[in-house]
N, CA, C, O and CB atoms as a CASP TS submission, in Angstrom:
PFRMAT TS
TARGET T0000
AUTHOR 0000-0000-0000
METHOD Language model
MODEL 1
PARENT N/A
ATOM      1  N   UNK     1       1.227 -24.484  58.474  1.00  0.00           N
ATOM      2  CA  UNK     1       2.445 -24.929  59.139  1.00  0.00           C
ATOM      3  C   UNK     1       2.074 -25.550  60.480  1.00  0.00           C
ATOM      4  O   UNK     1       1.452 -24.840  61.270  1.00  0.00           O
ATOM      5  CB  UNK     1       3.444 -23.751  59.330  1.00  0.00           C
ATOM      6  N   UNK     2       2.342 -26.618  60.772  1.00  0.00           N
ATOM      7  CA  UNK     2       2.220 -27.447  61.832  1.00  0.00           C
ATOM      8  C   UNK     2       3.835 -26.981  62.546  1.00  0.00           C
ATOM      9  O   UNK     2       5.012 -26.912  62.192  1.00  0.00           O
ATOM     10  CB  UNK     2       1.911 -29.217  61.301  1.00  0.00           C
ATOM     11  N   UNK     3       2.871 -26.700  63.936  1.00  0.00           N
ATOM     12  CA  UNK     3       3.807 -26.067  65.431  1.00  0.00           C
ATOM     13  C   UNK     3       3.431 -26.899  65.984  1.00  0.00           C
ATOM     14  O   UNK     3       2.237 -27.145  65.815  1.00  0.00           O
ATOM     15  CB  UNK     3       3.613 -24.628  66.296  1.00  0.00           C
ATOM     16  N   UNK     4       4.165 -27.725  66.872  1.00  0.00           N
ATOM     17  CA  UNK     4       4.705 -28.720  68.239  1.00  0.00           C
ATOM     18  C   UNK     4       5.310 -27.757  69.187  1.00  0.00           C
ATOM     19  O   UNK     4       6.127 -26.902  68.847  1.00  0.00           O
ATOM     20  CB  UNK     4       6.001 -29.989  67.848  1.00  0.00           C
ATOM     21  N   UNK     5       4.947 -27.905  70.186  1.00  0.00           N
ATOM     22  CA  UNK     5       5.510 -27.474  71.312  1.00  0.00           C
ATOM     23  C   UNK     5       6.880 -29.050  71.728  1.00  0.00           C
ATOM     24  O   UNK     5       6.559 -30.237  71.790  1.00  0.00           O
ATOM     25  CB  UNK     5       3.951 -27.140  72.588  1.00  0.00           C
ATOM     26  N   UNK     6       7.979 -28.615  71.886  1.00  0.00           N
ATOM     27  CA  UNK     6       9.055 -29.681  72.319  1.00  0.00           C
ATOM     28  C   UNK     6       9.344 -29.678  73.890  1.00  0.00           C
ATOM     29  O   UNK     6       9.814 -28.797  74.610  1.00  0.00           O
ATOM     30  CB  UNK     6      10.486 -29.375  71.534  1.00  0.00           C
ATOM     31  N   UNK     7       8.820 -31.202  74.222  1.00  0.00           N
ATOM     32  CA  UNK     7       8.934 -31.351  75.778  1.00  0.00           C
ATOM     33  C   UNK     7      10.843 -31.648  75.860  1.00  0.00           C
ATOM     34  O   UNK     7      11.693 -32.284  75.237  1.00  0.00           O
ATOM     35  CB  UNK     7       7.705 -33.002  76.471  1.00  0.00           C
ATOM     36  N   UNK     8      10.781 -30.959  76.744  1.00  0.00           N
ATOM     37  CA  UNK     8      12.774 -30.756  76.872  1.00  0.00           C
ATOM     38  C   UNK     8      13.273 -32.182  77.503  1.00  0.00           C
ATOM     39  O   UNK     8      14.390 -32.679  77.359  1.00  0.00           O
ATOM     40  CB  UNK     8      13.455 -29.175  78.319  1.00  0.00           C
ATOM     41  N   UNK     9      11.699 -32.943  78.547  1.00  0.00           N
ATOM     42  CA  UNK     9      12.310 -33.992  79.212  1.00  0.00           C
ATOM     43  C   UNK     9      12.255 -35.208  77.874  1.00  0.00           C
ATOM     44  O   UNK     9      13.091 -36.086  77.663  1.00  0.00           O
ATOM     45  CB  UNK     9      11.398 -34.384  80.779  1.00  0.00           C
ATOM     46  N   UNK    10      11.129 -34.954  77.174  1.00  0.00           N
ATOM     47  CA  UNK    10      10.868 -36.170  76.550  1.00  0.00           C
ATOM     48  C   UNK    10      12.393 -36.679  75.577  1.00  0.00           C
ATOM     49  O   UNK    10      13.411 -36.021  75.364  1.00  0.00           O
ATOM     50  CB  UNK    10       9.390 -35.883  75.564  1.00  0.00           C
ATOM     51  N   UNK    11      12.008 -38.202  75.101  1.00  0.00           N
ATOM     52  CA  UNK    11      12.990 -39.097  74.537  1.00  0.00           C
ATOM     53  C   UNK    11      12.899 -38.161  73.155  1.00  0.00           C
ATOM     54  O   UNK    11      12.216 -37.145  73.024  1.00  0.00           O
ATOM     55  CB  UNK    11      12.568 -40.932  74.475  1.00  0.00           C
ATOM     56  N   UNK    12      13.566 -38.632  72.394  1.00  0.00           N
ATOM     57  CA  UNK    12      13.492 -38.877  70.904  1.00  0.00           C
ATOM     58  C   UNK    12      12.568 -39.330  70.134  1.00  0.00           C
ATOM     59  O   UNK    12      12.101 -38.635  69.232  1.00  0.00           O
ATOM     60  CB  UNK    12      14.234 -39.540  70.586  1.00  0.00           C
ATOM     61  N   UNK    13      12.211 -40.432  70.349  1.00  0.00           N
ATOM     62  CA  UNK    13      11.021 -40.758  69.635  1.00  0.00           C
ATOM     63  C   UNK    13       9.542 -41.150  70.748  1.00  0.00           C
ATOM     64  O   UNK    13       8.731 -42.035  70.474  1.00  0.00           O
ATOM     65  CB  UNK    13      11.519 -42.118  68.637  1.00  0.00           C
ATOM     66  N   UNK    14       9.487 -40.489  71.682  1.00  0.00           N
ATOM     67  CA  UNK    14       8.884 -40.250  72.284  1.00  0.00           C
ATOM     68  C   UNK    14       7.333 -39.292  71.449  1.00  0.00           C
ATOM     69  O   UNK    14       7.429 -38.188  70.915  1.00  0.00           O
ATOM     70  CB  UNK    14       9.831 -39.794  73.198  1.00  0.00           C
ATOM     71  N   UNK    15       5.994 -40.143  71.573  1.00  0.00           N
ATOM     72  CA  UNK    15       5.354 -39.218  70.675  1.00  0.00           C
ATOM     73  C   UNK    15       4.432 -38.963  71.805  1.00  0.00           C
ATOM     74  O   UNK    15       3.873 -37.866  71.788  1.00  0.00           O
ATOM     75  CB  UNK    15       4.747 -39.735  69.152  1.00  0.00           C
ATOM     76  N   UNK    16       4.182 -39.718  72.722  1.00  0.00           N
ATOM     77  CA  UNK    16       2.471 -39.306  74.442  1.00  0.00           C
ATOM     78  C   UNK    16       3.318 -38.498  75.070  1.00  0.00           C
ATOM     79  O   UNK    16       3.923 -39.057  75.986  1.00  0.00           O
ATOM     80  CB  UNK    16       1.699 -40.983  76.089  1.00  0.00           C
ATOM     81  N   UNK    17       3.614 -37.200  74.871  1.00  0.00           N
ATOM     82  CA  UNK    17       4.348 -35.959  75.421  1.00  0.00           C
ATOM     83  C   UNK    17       2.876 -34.924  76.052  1.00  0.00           C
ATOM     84  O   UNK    17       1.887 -34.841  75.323  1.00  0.00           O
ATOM     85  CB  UNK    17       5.437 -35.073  73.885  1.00  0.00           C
ATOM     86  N   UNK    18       2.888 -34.353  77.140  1.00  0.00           N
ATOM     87  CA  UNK    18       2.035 -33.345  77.338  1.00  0.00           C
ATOM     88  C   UNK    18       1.095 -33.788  77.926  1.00  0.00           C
ATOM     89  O   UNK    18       1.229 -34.606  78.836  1.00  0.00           O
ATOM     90  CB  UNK    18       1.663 -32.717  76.361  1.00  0.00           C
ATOM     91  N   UNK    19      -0.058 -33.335  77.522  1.00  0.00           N
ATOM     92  CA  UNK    19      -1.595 -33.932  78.057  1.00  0.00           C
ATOM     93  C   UNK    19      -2.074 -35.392  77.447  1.00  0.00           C
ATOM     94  O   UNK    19      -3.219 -35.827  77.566  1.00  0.00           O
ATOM     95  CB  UNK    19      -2.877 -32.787  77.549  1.00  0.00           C
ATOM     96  N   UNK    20      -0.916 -36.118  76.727  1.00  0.00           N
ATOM     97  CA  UNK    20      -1.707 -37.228  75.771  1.00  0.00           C
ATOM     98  C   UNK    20      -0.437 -38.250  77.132  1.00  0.00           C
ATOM     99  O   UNK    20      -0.395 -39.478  77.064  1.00  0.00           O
ATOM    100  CB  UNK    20      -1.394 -37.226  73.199  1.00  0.00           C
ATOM    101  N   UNK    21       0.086 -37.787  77.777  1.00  0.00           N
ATOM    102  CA  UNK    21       1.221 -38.792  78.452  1.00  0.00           C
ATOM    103  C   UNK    21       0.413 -39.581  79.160  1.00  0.00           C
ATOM    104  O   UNK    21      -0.354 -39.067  79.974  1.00  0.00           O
ATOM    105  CB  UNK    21       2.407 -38.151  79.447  1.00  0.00           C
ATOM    106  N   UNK    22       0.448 -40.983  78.966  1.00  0.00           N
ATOM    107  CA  UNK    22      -0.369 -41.709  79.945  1.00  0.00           C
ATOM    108  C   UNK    22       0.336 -41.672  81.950  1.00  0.00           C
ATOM    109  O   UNK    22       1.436 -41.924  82.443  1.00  0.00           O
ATOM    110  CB  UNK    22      -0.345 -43.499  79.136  1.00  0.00           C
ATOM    111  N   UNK    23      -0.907 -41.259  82.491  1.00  0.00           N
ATOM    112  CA  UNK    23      -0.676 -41.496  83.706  1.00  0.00           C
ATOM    113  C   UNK    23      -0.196 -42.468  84.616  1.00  0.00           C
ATOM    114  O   UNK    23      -0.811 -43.521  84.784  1.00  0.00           O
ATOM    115  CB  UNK    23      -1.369 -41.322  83.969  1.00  0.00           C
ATOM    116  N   UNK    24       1.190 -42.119  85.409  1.00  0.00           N
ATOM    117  CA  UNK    24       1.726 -43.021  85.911  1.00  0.00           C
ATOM    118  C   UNK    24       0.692 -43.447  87.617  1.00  0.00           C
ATOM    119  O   UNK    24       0.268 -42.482  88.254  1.00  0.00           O
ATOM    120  CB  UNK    24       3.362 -42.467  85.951  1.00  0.00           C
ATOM    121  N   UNK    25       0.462 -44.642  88.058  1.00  0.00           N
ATOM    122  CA  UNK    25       0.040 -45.003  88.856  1.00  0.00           C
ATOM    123  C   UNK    25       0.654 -46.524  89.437  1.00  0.00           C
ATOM    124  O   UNK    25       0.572 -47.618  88.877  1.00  0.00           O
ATOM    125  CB  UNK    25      -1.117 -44.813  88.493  1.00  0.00           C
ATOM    126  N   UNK    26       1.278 -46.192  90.729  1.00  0.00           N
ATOM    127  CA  UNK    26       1.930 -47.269  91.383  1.00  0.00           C
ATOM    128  C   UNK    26       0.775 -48.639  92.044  1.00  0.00           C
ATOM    129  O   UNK    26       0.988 -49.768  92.485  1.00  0.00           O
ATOM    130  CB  UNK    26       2.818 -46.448  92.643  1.00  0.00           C
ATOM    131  N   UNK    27      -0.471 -47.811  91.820  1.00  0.00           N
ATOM    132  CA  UNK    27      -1.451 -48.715  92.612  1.00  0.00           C
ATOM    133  C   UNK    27      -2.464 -49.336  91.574  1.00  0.00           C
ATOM    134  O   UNK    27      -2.933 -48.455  90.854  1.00  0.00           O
ATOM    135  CB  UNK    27      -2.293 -47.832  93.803  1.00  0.00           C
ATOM    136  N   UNK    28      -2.939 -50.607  91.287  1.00  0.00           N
ATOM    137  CA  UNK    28      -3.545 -51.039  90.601  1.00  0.00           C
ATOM    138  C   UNK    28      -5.014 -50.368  90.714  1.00  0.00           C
ATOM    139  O   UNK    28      -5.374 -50.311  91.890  1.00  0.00           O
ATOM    140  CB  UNK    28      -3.334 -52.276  90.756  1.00  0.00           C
ATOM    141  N   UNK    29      -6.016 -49.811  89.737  1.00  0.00           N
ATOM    142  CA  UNK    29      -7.242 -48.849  89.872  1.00  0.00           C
ATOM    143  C   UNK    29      -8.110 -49.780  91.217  1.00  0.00           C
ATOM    144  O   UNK    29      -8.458 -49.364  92.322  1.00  0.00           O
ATOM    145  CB  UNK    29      -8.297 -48.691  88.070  1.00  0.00           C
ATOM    146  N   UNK    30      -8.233 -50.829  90.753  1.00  0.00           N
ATOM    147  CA  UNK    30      -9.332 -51.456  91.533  1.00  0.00           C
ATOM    148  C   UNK    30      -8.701 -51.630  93.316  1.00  0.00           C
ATOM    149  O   UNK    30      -9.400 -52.054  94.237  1.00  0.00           O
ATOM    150  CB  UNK    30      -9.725 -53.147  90.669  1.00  0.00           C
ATOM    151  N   UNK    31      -7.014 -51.113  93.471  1.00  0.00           N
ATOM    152  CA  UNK    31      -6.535 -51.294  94.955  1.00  0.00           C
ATOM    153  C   UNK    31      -7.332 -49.472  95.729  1.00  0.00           C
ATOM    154  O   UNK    31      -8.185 -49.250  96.589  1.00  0.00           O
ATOM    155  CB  UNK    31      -4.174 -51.477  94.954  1.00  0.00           C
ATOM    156  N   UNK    32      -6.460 -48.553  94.830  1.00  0.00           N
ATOM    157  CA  UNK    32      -6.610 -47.309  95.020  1.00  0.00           C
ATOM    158  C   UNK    32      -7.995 -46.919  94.258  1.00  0.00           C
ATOM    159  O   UNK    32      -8.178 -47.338  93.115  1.00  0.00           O
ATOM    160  CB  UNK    32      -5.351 -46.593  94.571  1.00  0.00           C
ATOM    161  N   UNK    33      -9.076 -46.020  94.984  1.00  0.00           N
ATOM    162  CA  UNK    33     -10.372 -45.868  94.016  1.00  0.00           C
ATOM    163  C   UNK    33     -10.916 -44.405  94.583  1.00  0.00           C
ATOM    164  O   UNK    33     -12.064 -44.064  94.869  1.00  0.00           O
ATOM    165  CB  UNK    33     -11.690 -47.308  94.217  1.00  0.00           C
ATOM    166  N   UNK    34      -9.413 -43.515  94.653  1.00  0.00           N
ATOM    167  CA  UNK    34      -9.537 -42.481  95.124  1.00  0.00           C
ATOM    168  C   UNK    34      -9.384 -41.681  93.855  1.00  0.00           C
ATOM    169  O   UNK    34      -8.716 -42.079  92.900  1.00  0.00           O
ATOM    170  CB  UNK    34      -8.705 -42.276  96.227  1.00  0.00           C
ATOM    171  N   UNK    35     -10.084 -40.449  93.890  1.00  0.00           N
ATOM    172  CA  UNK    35     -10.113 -40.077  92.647  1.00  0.00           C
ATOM    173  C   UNK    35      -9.206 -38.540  93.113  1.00  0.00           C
ATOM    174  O   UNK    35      -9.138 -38.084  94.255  1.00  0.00           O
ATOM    175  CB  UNK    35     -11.835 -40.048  91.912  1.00  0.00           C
ATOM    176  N   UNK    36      -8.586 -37.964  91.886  1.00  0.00           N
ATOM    177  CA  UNK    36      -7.278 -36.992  91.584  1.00  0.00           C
ATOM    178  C   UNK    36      -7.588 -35.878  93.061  1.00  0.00           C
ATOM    179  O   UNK    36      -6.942 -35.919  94.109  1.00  0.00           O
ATOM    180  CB  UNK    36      -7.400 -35.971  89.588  1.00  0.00           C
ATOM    181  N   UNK    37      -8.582 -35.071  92.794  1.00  0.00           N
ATOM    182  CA  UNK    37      -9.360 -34.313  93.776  1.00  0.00           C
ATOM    183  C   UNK    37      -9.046 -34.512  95.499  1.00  0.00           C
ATOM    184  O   UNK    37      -8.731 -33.671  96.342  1.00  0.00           O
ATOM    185  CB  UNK    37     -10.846 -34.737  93.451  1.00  0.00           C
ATOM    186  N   UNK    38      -9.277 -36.002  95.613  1.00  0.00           N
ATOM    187  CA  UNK    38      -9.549 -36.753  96.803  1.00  0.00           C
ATOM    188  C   UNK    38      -8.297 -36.833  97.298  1.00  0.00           C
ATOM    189  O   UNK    38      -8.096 -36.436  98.446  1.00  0.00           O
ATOM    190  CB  UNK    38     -10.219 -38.082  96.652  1.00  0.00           C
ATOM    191  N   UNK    39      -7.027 -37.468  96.359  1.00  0.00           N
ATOM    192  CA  UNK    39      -5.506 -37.297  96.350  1.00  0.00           C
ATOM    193  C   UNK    39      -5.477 -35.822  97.278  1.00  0.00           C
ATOM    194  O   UNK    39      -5.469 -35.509  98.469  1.00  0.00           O
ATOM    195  CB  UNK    39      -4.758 -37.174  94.540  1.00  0.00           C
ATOM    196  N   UNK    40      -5.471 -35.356  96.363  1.00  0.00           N
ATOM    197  CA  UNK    40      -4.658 -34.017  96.509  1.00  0.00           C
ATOM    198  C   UNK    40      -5.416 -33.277  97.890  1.00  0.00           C
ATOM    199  O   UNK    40      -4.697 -32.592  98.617  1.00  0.00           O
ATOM    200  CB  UNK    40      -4.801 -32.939  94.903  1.00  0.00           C
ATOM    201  N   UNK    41      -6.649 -33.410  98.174  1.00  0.00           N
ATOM    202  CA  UNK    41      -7.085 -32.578  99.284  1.00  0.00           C
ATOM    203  C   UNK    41      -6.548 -33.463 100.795  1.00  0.00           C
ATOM    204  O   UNK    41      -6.730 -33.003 101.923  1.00  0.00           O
ATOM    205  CB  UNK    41      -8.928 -32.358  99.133  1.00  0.00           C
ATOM    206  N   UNK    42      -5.747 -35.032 100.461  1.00  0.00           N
ATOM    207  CA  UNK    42      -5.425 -35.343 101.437  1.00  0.00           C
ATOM    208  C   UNK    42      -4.054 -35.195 101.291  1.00  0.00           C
ATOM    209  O   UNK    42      -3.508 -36.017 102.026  1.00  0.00           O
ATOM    210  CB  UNK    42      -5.926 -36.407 101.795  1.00  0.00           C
ATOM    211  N   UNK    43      -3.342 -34.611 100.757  1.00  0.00           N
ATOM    212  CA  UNK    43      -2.089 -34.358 100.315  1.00  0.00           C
ATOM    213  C   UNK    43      -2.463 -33.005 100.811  1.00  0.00           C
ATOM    214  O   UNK    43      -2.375 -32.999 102.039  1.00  0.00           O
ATOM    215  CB  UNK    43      -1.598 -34.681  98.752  1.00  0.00           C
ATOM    216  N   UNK    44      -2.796 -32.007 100.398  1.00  0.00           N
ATOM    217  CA  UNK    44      -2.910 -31.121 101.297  1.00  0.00           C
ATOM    218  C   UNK    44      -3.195 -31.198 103.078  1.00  0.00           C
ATOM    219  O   UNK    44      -2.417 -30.907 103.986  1.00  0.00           O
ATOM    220  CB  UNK    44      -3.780 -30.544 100.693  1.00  0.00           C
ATOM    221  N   UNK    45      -4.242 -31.574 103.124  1.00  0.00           N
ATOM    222  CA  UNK    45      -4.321 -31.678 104.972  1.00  0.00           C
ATOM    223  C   UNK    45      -3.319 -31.954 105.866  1.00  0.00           C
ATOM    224  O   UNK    45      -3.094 -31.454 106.968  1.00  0.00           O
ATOM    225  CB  UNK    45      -5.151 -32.708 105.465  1.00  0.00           C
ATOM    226  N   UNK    46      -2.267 -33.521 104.753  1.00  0.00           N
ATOM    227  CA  UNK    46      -0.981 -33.353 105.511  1.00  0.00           C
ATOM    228  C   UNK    46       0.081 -32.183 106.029  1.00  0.00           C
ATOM    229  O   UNK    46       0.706 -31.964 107.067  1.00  0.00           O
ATOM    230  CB  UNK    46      -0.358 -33.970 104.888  1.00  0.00           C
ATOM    231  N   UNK    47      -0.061 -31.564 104.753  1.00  0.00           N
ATOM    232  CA  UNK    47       0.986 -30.306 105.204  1.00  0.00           C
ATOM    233  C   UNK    47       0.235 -29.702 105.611  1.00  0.00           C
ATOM    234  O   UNK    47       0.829 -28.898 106.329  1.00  0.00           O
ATOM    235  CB  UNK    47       1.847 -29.471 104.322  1.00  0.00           C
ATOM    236  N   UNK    48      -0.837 -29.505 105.652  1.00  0.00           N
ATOM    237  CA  UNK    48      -1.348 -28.540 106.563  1.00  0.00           C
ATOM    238  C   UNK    48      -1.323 -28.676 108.127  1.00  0.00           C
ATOM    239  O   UNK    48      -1.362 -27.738 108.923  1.00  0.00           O
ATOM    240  CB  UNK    48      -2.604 -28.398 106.208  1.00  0.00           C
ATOM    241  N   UNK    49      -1.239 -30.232 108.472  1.00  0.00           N
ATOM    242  CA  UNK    49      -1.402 -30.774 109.605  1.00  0.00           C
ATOM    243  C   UNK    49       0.468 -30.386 110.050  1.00  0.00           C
ATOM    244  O   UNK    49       0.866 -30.147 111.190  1.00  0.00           O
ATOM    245  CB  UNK    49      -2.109 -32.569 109.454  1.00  0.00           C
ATOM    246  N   UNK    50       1.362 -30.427 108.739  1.00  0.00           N
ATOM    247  CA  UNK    50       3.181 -30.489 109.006  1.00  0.00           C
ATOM    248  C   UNK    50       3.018 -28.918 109.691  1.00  0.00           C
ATOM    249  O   UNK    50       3.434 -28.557 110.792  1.00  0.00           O
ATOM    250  CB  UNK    50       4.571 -30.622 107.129  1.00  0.00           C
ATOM    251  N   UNK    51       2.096 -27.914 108.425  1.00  0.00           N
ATOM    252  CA  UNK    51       2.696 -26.845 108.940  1.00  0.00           C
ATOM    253  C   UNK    51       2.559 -26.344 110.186  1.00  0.00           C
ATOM    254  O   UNK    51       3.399 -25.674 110.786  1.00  0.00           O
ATOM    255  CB  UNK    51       2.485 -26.031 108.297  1.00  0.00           C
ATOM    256  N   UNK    52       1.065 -26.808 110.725  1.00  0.00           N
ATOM    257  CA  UNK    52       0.213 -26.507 112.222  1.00  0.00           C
ATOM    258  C   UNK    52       1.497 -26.908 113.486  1.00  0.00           C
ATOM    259  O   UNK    52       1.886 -26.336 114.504  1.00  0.00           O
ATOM    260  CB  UNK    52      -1.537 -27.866 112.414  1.00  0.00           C
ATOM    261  N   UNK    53       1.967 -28.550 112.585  1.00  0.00           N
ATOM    262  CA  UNK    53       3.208 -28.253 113.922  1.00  0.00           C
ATOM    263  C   UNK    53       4.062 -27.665 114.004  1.00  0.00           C
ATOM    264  O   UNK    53       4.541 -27.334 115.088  1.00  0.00           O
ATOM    265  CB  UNK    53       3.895 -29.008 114.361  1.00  0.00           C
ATOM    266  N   UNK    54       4.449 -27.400 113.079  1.00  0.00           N
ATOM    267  CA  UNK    54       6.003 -26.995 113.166  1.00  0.00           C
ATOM    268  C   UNK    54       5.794 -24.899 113.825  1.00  0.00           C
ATOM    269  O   UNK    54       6.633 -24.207 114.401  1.00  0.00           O
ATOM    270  CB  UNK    54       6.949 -27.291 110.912  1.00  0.00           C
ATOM    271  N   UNK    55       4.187 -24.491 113.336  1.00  0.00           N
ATOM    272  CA  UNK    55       4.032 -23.220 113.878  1.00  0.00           C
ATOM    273  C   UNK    55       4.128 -23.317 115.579  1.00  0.00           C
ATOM    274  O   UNK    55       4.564 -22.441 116.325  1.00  0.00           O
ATOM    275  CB  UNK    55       2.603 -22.630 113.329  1.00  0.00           C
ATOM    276  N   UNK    56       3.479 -24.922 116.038  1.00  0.00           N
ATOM    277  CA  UNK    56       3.399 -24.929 117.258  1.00  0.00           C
ATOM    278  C   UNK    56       4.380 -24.895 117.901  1.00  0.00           C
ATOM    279  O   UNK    56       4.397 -24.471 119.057  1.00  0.00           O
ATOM    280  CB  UNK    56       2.851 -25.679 117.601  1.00  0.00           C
ATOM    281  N   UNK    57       5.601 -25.426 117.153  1.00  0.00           N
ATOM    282  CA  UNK    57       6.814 -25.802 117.999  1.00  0.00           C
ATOM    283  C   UNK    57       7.583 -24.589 117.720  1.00  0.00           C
ATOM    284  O   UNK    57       8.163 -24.275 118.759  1.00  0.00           O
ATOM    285  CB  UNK    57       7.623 -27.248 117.604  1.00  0.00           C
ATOM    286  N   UNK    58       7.831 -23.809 116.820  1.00  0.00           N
ATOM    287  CA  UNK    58       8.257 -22.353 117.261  1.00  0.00           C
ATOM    288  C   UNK    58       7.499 -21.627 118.239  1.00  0.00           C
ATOM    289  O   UNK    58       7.987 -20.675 118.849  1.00  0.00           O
ATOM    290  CB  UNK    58       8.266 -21.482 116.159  1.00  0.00           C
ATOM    291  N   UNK    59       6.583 -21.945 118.376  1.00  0.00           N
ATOM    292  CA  UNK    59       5.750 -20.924 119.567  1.00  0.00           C
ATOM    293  C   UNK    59       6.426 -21.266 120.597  1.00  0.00           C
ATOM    294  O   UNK    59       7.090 -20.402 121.169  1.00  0.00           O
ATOM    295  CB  UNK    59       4.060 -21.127 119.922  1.00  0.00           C
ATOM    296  N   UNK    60       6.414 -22.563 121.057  1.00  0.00           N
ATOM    297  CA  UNK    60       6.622 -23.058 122.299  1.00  0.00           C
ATOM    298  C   UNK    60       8.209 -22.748 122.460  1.00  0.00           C
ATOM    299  O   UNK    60       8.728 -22.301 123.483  1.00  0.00           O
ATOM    300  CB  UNK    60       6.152 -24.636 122.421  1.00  0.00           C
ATOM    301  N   UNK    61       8.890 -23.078 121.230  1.00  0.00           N
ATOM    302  CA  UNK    61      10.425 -22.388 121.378  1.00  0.00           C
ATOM    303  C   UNK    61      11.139 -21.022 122.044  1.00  0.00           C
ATOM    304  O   UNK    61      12.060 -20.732 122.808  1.00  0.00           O
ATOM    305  CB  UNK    61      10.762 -22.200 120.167  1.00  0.00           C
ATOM    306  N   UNK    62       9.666 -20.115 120.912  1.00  0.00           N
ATOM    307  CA  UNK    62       9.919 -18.638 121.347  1.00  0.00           C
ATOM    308  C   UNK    62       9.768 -18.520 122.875  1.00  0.00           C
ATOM    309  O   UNK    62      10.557 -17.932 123.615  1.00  0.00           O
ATOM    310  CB  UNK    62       8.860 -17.600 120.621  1.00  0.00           C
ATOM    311  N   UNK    63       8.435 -19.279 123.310  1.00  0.00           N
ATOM    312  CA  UNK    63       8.526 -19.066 125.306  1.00  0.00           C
ATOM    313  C   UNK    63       9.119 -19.389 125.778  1.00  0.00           C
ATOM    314  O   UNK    63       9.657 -18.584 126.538  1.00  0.00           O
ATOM    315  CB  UNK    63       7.824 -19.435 126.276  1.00  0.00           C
ATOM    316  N   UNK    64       9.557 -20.663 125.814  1.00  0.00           N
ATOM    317  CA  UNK    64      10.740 -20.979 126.462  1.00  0.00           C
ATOM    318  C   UNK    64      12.402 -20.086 126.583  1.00  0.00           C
ATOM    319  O   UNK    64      13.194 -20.067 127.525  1.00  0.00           O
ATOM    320  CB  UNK    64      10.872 -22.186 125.845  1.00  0.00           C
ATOM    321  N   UNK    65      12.491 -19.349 125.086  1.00  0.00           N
ATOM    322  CA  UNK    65      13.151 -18.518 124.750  1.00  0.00           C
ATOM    323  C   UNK    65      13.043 -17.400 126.246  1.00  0.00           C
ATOM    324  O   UNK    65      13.710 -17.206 127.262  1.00  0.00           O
ATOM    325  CB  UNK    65      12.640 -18.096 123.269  1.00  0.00           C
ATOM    326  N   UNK    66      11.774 -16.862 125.622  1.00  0.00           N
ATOM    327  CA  UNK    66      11.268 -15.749 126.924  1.00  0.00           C
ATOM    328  C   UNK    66      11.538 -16.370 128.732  1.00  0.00           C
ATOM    329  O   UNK    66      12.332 -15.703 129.397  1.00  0.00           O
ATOM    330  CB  UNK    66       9.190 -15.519 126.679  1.00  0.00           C
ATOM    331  N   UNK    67      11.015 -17.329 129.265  1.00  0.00           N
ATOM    332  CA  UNK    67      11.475 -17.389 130.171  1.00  0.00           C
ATOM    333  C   UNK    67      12.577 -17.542 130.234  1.00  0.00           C
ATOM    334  O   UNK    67      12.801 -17.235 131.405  1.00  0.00           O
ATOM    335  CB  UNK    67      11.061 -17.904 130.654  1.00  0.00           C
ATOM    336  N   UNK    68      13.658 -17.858 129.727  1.00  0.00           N
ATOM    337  CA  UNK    68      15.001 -17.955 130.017  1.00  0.00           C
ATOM    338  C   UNK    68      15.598 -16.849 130.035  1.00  0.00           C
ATOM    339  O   UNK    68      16.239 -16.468 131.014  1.00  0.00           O
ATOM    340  CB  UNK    68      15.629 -18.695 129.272  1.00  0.00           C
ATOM    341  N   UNK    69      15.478 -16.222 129.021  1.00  0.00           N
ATOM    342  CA  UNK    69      15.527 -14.343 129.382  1.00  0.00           C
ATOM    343  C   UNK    69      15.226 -13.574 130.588  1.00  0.00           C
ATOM    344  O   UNK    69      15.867 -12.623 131.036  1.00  0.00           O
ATOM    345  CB  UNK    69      14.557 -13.595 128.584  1.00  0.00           C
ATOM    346  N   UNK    70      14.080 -14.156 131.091  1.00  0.00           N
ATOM    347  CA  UNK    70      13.249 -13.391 132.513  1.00  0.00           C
ATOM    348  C   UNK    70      14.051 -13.859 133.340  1.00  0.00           C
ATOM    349  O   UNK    70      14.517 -12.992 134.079  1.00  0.00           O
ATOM    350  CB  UNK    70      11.587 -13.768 133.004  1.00  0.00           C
ATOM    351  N   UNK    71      14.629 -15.509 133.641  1.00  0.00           N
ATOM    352  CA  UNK    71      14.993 -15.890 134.936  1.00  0.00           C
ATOM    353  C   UNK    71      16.138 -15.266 135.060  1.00  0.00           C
ATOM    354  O   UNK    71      16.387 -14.941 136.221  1.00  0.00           O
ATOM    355  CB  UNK    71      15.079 -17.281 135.218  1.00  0.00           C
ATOM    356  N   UNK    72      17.288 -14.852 133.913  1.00  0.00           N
ATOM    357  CA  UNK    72      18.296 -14.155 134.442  1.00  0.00           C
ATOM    358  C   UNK    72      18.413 -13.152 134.627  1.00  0.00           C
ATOM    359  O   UNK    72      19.454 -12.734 135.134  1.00  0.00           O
ATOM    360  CB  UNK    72      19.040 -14.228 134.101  1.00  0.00           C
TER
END
């Protein structure tokens, strides 16, 4: 007995479902020649770089918080 797993997004007669779906890419290979890995570890650094600020700017919130507390 042949089992398919059914992709819920796919069409109807949709048959490159799953790991056979060809990869979408907005950039022609020979513009972009960054490979999946390379993507993603700079896709990471960004948020890592979002989250570094946004920790900074609650810090600086919370003190400011604190002196305003002290001066009154």
């Amino acid at each position: 007995m042949l089992c398919l797993v059914m992709n819920p997004y796919a069409k109807p007669n949709e048959r490159k479902v799953g790991a056979r779906r060809p990869k979408v890419s907005h950039l022609p290979r020979h513009v972009d020649t960054r490979t999946r890995t390379q993507r993603r570890a700079e896709k990471e650094a960004i948020a890592a770089e979002r989250r570094a600020i946004k920790k900074s700017a609650r810090r600086h919130l919370k003190q400011q918080l604190r002196d305003e507390l002290l001066d009154t």
